[in-house]
C-alpha positions, 0 to 999 in steps of 0.5 A, spaced: 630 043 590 627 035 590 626 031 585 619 026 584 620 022 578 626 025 575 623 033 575 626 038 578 622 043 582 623 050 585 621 055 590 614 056 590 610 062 587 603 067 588 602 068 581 606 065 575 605 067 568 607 064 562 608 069 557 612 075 557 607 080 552 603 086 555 598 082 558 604 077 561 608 083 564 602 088 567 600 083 571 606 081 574 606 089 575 600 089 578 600 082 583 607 084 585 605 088 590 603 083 593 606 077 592 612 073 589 612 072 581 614 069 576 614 070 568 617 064 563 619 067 557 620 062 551 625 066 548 628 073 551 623 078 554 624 083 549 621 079 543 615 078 544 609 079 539 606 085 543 613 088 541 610 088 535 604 092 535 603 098 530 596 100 533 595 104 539 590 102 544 583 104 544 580 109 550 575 114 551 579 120 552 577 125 548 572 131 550 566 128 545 567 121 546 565 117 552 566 109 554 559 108 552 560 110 545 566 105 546 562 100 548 557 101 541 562 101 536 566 095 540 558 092 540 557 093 533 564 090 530 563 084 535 557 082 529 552 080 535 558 075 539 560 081 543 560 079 551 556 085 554 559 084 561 566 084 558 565 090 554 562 094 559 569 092 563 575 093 557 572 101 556 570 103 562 576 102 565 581 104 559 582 111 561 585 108 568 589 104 564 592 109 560 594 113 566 596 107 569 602 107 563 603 113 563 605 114 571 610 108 568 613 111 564 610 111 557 611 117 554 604 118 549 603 122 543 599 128 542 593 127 538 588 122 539 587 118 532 581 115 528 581 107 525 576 102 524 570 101 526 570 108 531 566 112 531 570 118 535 579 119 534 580 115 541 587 111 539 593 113 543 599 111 539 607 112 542 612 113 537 606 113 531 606 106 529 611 103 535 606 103 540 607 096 542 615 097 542 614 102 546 610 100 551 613 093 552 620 096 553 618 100 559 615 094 562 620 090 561 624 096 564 619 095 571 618 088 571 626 087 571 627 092 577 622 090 581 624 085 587 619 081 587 619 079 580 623 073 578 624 072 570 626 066 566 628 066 559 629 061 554 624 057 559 618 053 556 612 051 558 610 043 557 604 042 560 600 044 566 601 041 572 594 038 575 593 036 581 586 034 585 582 037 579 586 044 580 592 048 576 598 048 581 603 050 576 607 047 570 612 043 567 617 045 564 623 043 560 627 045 566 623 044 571 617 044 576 614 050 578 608 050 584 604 057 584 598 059 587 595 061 581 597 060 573 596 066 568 597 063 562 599 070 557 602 066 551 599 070 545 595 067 539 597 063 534 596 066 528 604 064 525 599 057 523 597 061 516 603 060 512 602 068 510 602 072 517 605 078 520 606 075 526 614 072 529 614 064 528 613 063 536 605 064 535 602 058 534 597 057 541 601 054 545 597 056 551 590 054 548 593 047 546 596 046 553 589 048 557 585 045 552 589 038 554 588 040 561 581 040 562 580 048 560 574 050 555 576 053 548 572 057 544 571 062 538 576 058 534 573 060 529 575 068 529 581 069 526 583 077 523 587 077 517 590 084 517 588 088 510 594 091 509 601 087 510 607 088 506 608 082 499 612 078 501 613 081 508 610 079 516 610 087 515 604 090 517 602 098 515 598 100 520 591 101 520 592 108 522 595 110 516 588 109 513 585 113 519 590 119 517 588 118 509 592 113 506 588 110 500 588 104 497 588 102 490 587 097 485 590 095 479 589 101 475 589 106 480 582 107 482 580 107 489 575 101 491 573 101 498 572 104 504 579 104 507 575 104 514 571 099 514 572 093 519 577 089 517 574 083 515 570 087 509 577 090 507 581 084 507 576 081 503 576 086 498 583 086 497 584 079 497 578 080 491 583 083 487 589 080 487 596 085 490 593 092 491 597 098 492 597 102 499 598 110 497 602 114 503 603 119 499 598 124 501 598 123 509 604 126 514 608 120 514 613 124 519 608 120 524 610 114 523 618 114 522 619 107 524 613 104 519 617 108 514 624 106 515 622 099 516 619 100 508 625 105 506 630 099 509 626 094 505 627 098 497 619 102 498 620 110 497 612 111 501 613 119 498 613 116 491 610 110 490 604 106 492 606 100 497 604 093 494 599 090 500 596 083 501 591 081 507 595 077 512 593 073 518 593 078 523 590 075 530 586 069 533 581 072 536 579 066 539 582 062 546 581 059 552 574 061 554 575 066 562 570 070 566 570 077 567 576 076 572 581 071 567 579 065 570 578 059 566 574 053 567 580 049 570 581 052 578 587 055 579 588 057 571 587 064 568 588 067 562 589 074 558 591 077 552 590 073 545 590 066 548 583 068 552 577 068 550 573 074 554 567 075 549 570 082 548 572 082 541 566 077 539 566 076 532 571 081 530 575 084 534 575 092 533 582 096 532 586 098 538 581 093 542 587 088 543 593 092 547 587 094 551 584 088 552 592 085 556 591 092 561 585 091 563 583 083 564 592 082 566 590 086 571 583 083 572 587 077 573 593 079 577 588 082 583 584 075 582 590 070 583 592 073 589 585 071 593 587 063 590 588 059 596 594 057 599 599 051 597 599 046 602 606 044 603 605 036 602 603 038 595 612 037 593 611 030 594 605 031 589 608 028 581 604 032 576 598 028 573 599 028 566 593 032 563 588 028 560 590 027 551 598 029 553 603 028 548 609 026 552 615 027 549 612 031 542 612 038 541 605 042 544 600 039 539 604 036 534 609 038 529 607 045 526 610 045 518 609 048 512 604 043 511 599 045 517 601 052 515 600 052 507 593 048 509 591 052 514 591 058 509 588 054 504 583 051 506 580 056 513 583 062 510 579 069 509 575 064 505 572 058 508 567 051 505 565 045 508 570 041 503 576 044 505 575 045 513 573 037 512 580 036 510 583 039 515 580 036 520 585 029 519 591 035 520 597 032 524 596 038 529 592 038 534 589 046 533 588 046 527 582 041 528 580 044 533 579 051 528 577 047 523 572 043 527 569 050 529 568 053 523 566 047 520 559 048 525 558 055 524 555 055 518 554 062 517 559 068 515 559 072 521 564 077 522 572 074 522 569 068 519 567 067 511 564 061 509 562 060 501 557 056 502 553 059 507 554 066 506 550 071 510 549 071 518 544 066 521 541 067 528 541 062 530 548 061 531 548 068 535 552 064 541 559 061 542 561 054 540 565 051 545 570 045 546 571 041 552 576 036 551 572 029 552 565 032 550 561 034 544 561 042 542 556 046 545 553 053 543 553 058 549 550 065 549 555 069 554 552 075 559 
């Protein structure tokens, strides 16, 4: 090991992936077999946000459905934003992916559910609503038996490493690391609202440090809040007890919306009127019995009350803008889950798309990266080029605080208008302009994104914005 400047560098890699989600985990799997891998984690391996995940993952798998009727009810959702291409990709290979878990180990349940926005019962779940556990856990299991996969826990990213133009790698806190390819698998930044279901950890790293770097972002705009989180809690209730008849109620024990509606209507109705009750009480809650433990530890009895529920910020589905095979704009630079952008989600994304989306673009990524040229051996004596709007020295973006969270929520919550996105304009925080600023241009209410002052979808704005660092935004319509 060298040191150039002070920073410490190690052995080379084929892929290195930053971020140990589904996404991050399945392509270190799927480029093993080929090459040397490396995955940092920022904190223990076990604890990502996809362990997180209550839904299932969506695939056209029963004998009334088809990938085709997937890609419908995914296109509709995305409210016109859709990428066609990237739809046509994420169901026609959800079957494979399916089976692909399936031959590593991850045991399915029985029944197909339904949940919203499709049109046919095509949700698998493992363990009812401990899907993502479920399948993270066997993951974890095969990354860290496999010879070919090295892990780093506790290892934050910095920066990424540019050279000629090109991602060679990335800084660490510890190290210098060279790879053919980088796959960054950080997850989205939903933990910027100050109510989220999701672990403190999630605030777009991976977004920050490609846009700085010279990637394009896009669709910051977008961001899912989850109808039905536990008050006071990061505690989701799962769409899929909806799917299976649970109901919600209002103030008075009337039933007030359609419960399999897409989110964004949901989670505005029920913002509309405060606290509302989810009812459990009629559903096989034996489904479910992490979900019910969790509210059982936590003072509810499901089978006799009503369980108070809250809209929460949920998914960014925004991100580091790719193609159909995870590269960014940044040679040598990929992206997969929640920090990329592929077009599939659009401006909503469909329930049980996400899970999908790490199998079928990690993949689509690892099989990609091993075709990256090799690295040159003189590239060692190189020193990283700090990226164009870096922050030696700071936290990744600046310091995110209660401040940024509580005016995040505030102003570009389930409600957004001018004034308040031009505030958050002057934030501290680097992301959060960037949000603001998305969502300051589309105006119009499309999808995920509800602006007061502009209340109804305008044609016009039926294409992506996108930042790059250094130019203006543009509108761009993905194929």
């Amino acid at each position: 090991m060298s040191a150039i400047n002070g920073t410490r560098h190690s052995q080379d890699v084929d892929l290195l992936v930053v971020g140990a989600g589904v996404a991050g985990l399945y392509a270190a799997l799927c480029a093993a077999s080929e090459g040397q891998v490396r995955v940092l984690a920022k904190g223990p391996l076990r604890s990502s946000t996809s362990s997180l995940a209550q839904g299932g993952i969506a695939a056209a798998l029963g004998d009334d459905d088809t990938p085709a009727l997937h890609a419908e009810d995914t296109l509709r959702t995305g409210r016109g934003l859709s990428r066609p291409t990237a739809v046509g990709a994420l169901t026609q290979e959800a079957p494979a992916r399916i089976r692909d878990l399936v031959e590593l180990g991850v045991e399915f349940d029985d029944d197909l559910g339904l949940e919203g926005g499709h049109s046919r019962r095509r949700v698998v779940h493992a363990g009812g609503a401990a899907t993502g556990d479920r399948v993270a856990r066997r993951l974890v299991e095969r990354v860290l038996a496999h010879p070919n996969i090295e892990v780093a826990e506790g290892e934050r990213m910095q920066s990424l490493w540019r050279s000629q133009d090109r991602c060679i790698g990335v800084v660490t806190d510890r190290r210098a690391i060279r790879a053919r390819a980088t796959l960054l698998a950080t997850g989205g930044a939903a933990a910027l609202w100050s109510r989220t279901t999701n672990p403190p950890g999630a605030l777009g790293d991976g977004v920050i440090a490609a846009y700085r770097a010279g990637a394009s972002v896009a669709d910051l705009e977008f961001v899912q809040f989850h109808p039905t989180t536990l008050v006071d809690s990061t505690l989701l209730l799962s769409e899929a007890l909806r799917g299976e008849g649970a109901i919600l109620l209002d103030e008075f024990g009337e039933r007030f919306t359609d419960e399999l509606a897409p989110r964004d209507v949901v989670a505005r109705d029920i913002a509309a009127r405060g606290t509302v009750l989810l009812d459990l009480r009629e559903i096989d809650r034996a489904r479910f019995p992490s979900l019910m433990g969790s509210l059982m530890e936590r003072g509810y009895d499901p089978a006799e009350t009503p369980i108070p529920v809250a809209p929460a910020a949920h998914y960014t589905v925004g991100g580091i803008v790719t193609d159909l095979d995870a590269r960014s704009e940044l040679p040598g630079l990929y992206a997969a889950g929640e920090c990329a952008a592929t077009g599939v989600h659009g401006a909503n994304r469909l329930a049980s798309n996400s899970l999908l989306e790490c199998l079928v673009f990690g993949r689509r990524a690892a099989l990609a990266a091993l075709g990256e040229p090799r690295l040159s051996r003189h590239g060692h004596d190189v020193a990283p080029e700090p990226c164009p709007g870096s922050d030696p020295g700071h936290v990744l973006g600046g310091q995110v605080d209660e401040v940024v969270r509580t005016a995040l929520w505030r102003d570009c919550g389930l409600i957004r208008d001018a004034a308040g996105l031009e505030r958050l304009q002057a934030s501290s925080h680097l992301l959060t302009r960037l949000v603001a600023e998305s969502a300051l241009l589309r105006e119009e209410s499309r999808g995920s994104h509800f602006r007061a002052d502009f209340p109804v979808e305008n044609l016009s704005l039926e294409r992506h914005i996108v930042l790059r660092l250094g130019h203006e935004p543009a509108l761009e319509t993905w194929l």
